[in-house]
N, C-alpha and C positions, 0 to 999 in steps of 0.2 A: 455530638454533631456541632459543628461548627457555625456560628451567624457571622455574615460578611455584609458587613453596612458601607464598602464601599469599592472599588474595582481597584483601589491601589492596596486593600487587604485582599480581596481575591490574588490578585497578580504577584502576591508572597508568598501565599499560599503555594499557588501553581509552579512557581522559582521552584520550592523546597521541594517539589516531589521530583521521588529517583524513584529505581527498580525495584526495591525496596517497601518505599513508602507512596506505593501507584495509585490507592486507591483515595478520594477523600469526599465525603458527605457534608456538607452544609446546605445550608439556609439562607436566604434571602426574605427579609420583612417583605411583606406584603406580593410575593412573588411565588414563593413555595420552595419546597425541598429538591434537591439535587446531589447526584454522585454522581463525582468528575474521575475519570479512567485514563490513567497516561499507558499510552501502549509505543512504547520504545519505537522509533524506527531504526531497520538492520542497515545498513549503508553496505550491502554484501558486492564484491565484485561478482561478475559474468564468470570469470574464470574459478571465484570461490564456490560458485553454484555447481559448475565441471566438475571443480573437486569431491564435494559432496554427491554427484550423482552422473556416474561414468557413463549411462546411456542421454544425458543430455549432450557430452560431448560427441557422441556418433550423431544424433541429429544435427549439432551443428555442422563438422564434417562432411554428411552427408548433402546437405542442403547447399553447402559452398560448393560442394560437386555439380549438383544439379544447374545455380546458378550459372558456371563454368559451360556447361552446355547448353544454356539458355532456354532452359524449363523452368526460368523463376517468372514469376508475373511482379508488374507493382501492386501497389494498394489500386488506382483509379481502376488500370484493367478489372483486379479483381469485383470492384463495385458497381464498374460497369457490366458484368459477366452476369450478375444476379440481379433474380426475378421476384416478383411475391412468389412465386411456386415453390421460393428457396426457402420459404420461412414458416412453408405452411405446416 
């Protein structure tokens, strides 16, 4: 386990971790024990997600259909549509 006596060794620490090397456990004097977890972010496009999963592209599809005939609502309609009865 690692001791970090100050935030400009923490923040070298933090630098050096990859996919790799995700996980790290140190210490802090007088503060206590910690493990720090990097969990990657995917930067996936919309269209990579179609790719991987061919029923999200018939949703979309379908839903530009729908907008098309003017069966989509916005967000306010929908907010304003709902009751507490909606949550019960």
């Amino acid at each position: 386990m690692n001791k970090v006596l100050s935030s400009e060794e923490l923040m070298k620490y933090i630098h050096e971790m990859n996919r790799e090397n995700s996980v790290m456990q140190f210490s802090i004097p007088g503060k206590g024990q910690f493990t720090l977890v990097l969990q990657e972010e995917e930067n996936q496009s919309i269209e990579e997600d179609v790719i991987k999963n061919p029923q999200l592209e018939m949703m979309f599809k379908e839903s530009e259909e729908q907008y098309k005939k003017g069966l989509g609502m916005t967000t306010s309609e929908l907010l304003k549509s709902l009751t507490e009865k909606d949550f019960i």
